[in-house]
C-alpha positions as CSV (number, residue, x, y, z in Angstrom):
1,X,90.0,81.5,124.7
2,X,89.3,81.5,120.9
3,X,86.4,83.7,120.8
4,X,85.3,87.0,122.3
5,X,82.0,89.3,122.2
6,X,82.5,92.4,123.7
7,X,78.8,93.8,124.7
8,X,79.7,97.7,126.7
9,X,76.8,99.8,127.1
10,X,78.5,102.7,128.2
11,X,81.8,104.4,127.6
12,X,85.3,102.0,127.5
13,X,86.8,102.5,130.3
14,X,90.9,103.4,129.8
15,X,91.7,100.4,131.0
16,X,89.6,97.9,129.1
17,X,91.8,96.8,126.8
18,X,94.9,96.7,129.1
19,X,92.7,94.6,131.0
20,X,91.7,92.1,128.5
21,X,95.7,91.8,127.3
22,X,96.3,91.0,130.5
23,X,93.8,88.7,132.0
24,X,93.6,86.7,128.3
25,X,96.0,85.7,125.7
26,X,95.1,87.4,122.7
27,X,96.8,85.7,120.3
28,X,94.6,82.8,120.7
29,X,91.8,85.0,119.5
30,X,90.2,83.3,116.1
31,X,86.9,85.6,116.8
32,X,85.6,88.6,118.1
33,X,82.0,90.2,117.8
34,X,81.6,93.5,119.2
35,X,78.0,95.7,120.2
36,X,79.7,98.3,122.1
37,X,77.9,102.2,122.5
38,X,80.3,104.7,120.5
39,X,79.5,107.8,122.2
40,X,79.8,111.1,120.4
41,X,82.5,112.2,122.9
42,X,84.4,109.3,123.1
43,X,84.5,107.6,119.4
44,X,87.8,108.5,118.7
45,X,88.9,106.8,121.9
46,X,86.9,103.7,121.6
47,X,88.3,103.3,117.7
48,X,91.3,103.3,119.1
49,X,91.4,101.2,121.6
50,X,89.6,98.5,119.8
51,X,92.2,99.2,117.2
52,X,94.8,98.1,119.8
53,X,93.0,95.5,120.8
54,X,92.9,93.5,118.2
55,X,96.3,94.4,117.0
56,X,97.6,91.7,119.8
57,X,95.0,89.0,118.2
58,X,97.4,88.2,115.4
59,X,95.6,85.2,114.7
60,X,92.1,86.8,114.4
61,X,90.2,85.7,111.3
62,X,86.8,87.1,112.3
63,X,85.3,90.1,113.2
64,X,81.6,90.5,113.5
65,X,80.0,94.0,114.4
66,X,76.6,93.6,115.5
67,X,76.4,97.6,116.3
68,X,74.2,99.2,113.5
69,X,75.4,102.8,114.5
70,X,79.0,102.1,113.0
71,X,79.5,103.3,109.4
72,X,81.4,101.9,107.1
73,X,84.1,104.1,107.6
74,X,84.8,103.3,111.1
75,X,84.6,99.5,110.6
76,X,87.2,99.8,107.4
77,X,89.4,101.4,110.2
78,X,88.9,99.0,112.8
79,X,89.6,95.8,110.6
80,X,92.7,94.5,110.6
81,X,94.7,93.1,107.8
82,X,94.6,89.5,108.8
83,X,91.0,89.4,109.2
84,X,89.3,87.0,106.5
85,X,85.5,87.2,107.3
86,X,83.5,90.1,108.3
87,X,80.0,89.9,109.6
88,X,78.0,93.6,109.5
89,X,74.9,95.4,110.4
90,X,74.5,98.0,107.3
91,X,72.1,99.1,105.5
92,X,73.3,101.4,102.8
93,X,74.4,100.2,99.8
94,X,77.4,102.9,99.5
95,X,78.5,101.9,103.1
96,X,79.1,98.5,101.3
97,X,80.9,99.6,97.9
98,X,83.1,101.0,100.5
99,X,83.9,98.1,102.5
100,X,84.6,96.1,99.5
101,X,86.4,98.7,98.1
102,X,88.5,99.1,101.2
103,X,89.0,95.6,102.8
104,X,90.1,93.6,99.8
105,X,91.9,91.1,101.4
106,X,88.3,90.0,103.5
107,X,87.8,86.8,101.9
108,X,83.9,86.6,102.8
109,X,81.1,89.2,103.8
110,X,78.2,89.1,105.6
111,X,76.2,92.3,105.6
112,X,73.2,91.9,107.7
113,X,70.1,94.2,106.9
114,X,68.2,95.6,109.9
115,X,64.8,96.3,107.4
116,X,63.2,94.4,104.6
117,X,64.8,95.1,101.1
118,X,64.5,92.9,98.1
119,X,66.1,94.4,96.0
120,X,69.5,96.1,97.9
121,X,71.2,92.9,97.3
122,X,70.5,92.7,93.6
123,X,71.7,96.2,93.1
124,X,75.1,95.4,95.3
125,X,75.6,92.2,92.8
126,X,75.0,93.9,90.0
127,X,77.2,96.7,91.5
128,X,80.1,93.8,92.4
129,X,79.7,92.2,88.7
130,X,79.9,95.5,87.1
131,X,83.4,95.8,88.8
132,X,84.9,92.1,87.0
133,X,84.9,91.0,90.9
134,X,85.2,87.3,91.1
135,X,82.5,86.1,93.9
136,X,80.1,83.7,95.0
137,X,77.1,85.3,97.0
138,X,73.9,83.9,98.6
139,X,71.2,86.8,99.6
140,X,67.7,86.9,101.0
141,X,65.4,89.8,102.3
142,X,67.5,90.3,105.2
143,X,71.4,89.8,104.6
144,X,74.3,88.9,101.9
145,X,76.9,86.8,102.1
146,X,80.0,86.7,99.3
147,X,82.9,85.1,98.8
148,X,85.5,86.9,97.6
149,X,88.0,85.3,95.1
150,X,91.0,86.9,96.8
151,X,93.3,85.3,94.3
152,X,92.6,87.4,91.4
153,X,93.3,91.1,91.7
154,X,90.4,93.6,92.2
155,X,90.0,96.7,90.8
């Protein structure tokens, strides 16, 4: 198995991710997407156990979060350090300073907008040259993808 989507509707259950250590080898795992309901009362648990998760994908080079609920916050602290590409619902334009403030070793970024917005994306590039951030991008109404030079050091 090299790719998983993870689709829970209502709370993770303790044993989910003892479960899925068990009945997969995770270190196989080159992908993972994730919709899964954070629940005010269990966030902190669900975090966590996603955390764990994918700490046993070492070889995970893509996370994709189709949950629009999840700030950016919560997605910096899920991410781990050998994931490359990141795939997100957001739609603020801080949430996204922050994810490319905090991830810098995400080679490319795909923020995916849930309304119509011409100009977010030209704001966010002019934002991202303003910084001396080496990147290729490609935007429309409705999402923006970059490539990060991960080479050169970011500020």
């Amino acid at each position: 198995m090299t790719e998983l989507i993870l689709e829970m509707s209502n709370q993770w259950s303790i044993v989910s991710s003892q479960f899925f250590s068990t009945l997969f080898n995770l270190s196989h795992l080159l992908k993972i997407s994730l919709n899964i309901y954070f629940d005010k009362d269990s966030t902190w648990y669900i975090m966590n156990a996603i955390i764990n998760l994918l700490d046993e994908a070492p070889n995970l080079h893509t996370f994709h979060n189709h949950n629009k609920s999840v700030n950016a916050e919560m997605i910096c602290s899920i991410v781990p350090r050998h994931v490359k590409y990141l795939q997100v619902n957001i739609n603020w334009i801080n949430d996204m300073k922050i994810i490319v403030e905090q991830l810098d070793h995400l080679s490319s970024i795909t923020f995916q907008f849930s309304t119509y917005s011409p100009n977010r994306s030209k704001k966010f590039v002019k934002w991202l040259m303003q910084r001396k951030t080496s990147f290729t991008f490609w935007a429309n109404s409705l999402c923006l993808h970059i490539w990060l030079d991960t080479n050169l050091t970011r500020l």
